[in-house]
C-alpha positions in Angstrom: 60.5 37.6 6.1 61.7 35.0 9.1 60.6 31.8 8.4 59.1 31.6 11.7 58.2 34.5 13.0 56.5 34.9 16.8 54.6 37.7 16.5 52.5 39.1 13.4 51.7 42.9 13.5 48.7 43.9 11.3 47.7 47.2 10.2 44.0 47.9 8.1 43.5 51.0 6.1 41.3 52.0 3.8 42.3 55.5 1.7 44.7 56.5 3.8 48.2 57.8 1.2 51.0 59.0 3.4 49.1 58.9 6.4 49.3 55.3 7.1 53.6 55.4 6.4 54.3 56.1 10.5 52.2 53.3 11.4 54.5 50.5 9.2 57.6 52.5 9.7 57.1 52.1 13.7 56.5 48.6 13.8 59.3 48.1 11.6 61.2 49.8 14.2 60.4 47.8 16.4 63.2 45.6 18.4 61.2 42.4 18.9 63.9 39.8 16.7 61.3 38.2 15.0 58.1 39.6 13.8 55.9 39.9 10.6 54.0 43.0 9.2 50.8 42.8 7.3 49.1 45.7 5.9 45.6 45.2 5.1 44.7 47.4 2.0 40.9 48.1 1.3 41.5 51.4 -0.5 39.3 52.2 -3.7 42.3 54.0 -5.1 46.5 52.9 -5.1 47.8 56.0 -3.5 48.1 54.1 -0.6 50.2 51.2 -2.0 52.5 53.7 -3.1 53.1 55.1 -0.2 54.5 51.8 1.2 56.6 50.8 -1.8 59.1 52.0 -0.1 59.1 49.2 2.6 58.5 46.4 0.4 62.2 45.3 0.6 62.4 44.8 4.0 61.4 41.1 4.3 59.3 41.6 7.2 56.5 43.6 5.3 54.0 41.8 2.6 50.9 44.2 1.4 48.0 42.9 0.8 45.1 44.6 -1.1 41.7 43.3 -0.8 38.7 44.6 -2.3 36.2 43.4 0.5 34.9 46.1 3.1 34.8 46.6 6.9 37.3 46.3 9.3 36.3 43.1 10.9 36.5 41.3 7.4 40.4 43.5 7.2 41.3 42.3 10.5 40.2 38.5 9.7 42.2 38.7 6.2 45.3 39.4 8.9 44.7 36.9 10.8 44.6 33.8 8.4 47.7 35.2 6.9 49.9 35.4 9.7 52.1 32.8 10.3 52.7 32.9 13.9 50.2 32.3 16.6 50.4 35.8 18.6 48.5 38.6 15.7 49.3 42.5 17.1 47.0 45.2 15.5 47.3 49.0 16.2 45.2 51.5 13.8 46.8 53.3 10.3 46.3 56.3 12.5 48.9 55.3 15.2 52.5 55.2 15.9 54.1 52.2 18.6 56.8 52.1 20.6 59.7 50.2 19.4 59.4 47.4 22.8 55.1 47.3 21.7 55.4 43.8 20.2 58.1 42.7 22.9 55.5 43.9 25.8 53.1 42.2 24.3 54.7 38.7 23.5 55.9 39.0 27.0 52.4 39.4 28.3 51.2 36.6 26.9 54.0 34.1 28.1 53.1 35.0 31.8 49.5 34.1 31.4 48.9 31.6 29.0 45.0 31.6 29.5 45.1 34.8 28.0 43.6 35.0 23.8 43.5 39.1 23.9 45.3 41.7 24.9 44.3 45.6 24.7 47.5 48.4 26.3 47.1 52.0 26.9 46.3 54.3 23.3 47.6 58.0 24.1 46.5 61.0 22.3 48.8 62.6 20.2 49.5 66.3 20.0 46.1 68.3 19.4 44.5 71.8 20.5 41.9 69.7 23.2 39.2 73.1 23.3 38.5 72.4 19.4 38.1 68.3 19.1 39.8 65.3 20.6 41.3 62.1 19.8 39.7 58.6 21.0 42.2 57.0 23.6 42.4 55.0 26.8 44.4 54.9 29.4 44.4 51.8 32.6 46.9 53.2 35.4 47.1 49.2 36.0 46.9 45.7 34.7 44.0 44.2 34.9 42.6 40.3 34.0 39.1 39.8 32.6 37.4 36.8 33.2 33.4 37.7 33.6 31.1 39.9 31.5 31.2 41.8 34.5 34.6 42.3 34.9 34.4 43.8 31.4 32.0 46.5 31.9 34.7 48.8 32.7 37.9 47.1 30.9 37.2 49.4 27.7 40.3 48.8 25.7 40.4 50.0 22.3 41.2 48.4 18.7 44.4 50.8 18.5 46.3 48.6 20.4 44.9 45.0 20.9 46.5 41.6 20.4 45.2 38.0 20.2 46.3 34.7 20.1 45.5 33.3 16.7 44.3 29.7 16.9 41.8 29.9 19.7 40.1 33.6 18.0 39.8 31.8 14.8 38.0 29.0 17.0 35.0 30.6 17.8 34.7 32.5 14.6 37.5 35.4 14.3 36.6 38.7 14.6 33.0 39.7 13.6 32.8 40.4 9.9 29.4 43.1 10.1 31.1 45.1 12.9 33.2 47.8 12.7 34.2 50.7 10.1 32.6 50.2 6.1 30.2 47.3 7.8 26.8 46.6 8.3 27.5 47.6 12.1 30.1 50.4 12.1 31.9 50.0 15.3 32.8 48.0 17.8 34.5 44.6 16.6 37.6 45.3 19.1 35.1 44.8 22.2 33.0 42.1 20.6 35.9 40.2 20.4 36.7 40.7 23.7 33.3 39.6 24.8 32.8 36.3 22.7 36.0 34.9 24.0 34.4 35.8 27.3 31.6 33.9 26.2 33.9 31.1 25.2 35.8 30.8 29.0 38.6 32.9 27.6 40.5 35.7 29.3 41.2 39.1 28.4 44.0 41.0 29.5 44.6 45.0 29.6 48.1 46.2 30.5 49.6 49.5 31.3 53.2 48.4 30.5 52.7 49.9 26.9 51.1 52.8 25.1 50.7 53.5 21.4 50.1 57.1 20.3 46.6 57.9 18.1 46.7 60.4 16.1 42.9 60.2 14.6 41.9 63.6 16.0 38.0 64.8 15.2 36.8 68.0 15.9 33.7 68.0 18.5 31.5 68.1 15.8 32.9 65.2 14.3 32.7 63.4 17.8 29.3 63.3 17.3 29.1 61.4 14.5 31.9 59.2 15.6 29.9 58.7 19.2 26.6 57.9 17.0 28.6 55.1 14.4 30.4 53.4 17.7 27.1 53.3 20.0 25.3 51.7 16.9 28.1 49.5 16.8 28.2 49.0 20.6 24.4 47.8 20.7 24.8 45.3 17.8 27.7 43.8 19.3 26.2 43.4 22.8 22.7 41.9 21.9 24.6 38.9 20.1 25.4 36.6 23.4 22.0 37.3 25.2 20.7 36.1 21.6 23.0 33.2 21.8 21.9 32.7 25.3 24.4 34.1 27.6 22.4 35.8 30.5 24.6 37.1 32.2 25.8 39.6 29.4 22.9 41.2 30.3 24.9 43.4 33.2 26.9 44.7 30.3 23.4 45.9 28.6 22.6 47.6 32.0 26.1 49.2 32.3 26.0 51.0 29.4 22.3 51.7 29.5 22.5 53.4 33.2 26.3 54.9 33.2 27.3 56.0 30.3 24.4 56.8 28.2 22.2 58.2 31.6 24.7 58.5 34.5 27.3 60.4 32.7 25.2 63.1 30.8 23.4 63.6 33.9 25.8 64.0 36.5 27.1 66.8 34.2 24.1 68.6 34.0 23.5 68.4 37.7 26.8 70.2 38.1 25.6 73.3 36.0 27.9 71.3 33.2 26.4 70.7 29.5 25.5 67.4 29.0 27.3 65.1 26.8 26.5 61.9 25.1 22.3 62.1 25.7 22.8 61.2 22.4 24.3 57.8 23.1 21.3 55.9 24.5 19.6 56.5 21.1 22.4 54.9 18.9 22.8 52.2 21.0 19.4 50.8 20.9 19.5 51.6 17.2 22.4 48.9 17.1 20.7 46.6 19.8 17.1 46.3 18.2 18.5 46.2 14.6 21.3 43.1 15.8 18.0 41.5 17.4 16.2 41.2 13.7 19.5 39.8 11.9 20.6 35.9 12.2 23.5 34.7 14.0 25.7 31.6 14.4 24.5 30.8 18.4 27.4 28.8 18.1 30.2 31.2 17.1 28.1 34.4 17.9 28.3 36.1 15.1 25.8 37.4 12.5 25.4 35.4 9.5 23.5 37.5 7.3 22.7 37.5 3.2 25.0 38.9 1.1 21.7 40.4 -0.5 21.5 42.3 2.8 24.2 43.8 3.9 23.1 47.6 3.6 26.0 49.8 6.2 23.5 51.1 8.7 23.3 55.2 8.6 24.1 57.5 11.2 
């Protein structure tokens, strides 16, 4: 490993094998000339650390198996380890471009008010009439400055960067949101909106696009919509609870256009309705965030150990 890299790349997995090689071998083919890799092992079994034996003498890769749970709590572990103030994660589902950590170390150079960056997440190859894999796509940059500004930037997890020392600030990434937590969704766009909170910027750039293989059938997609709009509620009743007012337009976004707008306007053009189902989850998130503590400070939840029971969908 360079003794000083500039840019850390992180990767979390949980059970994964095989499946989570194209992700390291990617970034390890990456041309940026000086990085670190970290993947973030939460599996219950070592299949997974076998699978990546293979790049453990390549000096830019350290695994790292932890035996907590949730991805917030994986994607904090990466971020105290790196050693360089710009931290990269993409999903153990993904593949990246081999200029991904160059856009993004570029992208933070020209605006240095910036502490997170989300690009474009394609979908990889997949028969679209039986499921669908989660991605996003902006046709053009965009800076995010206001909770309102950030109803509709939706960048995903896939592909988000931060800068290290001003995250870990105001708390790092949520430890009860996101897959295997207490919440299980949506630590990517709380981030996003604490550093909001905190006079940060967020950034979402069209220069780059990792590919996301994580396809669900439509059957699966509703579980998955259920988990992230539990996930989406708990993350966005935190700053009114903290006492940041004005992330009450985010609240009334998704309340009118995607959980009634969307499903509506579908059925009004003879269409079956998707997502009706998404108002329901997210007040299951927003009312059950309202009855656990957080730091006002920080906003996060700071809960018991003795309850931290992953809410059911």
């Amino acid at each position: 490993m360079s003794s000083h890299p500039t840019i850390t790349a992180v990767v979390c997995t949980r059970d994964r094998g095989e499946r989570a090689v194209l992700a390291i071998q990617t970034i390890l083919d990456n041309t940026h000339p000086s990085f670190e890799l970290f993947l973030i092992d939460q599996s219950t079994t070592r299949e997974t650390e076998q699978a990546v034996a293979r790049f453990l003498s390549d000096h830019r890769f350290q695994y790292v198996h932890t035996a907590t749970h949730g991805l917030g709590r994986a994607r904090n572990i990466g971020l105290q380890l790196a050693h360089s103030d710009i931290v990269a994660f993409t999903d153990d589902d993904c593949s990246v471009p081999p200029h991904w950590l160059e856009v993004i170390s570029a992208t933070f150079a020209r605006h240095p008010h910036v502490t997170v960056i989300f690009s474009n997440v394609e979908p990889g190859p997949h028969d679209a009439t039986a499921g669908f894999i989660p991605a996003y796509n902006r046709s053009k940059n965009q800076l995010i400055g206001t909770f309102r500004d950030k109803c509709r930037a939706r960048g995903i997890g896939a592909s988000m960067a931060v800068r290290r020392v001003p995250i870990l600030t105001i708390g790092g990434f949520d430890n009860e949101l996101g897959v295997g937590s207490l919440f299980p969704s949506c630590e990517d766009a709380d981030i996003a909106i604490r550093a909001i909170a905190m006079g940060q910027w967020v950034y979402e750039t069209s220069e780059v696009a990792v590919i996301h293989y994580g396809y669900r059938t439509w059957k699966e997609g509703k579980d998955l919509a259920k988990r992230d709009w539990v996930g989406i509620g708990a993350a966005y009743v935190k700053p009114i609870k903290a006492g940041h007012w004005k992330a009450l337009i985010l609240v009334l976004y998704e309340v009118f256009v995607p959980c009634l707008l969307e499903p509506l306007s579908a059925l009004l053009r003879l269409r079956p309705p998707r997502g009706l189902g998404r108002l329901v989850s997210f007040f299951r998130g927003f009312t059950g965030g309202l009855r656990q503590p957080i730091d006002r400070n920080l906003i996060v939840y700071r809960i018991k150990p003795r309850s931290l029971t992953p809410t059911k969908i």
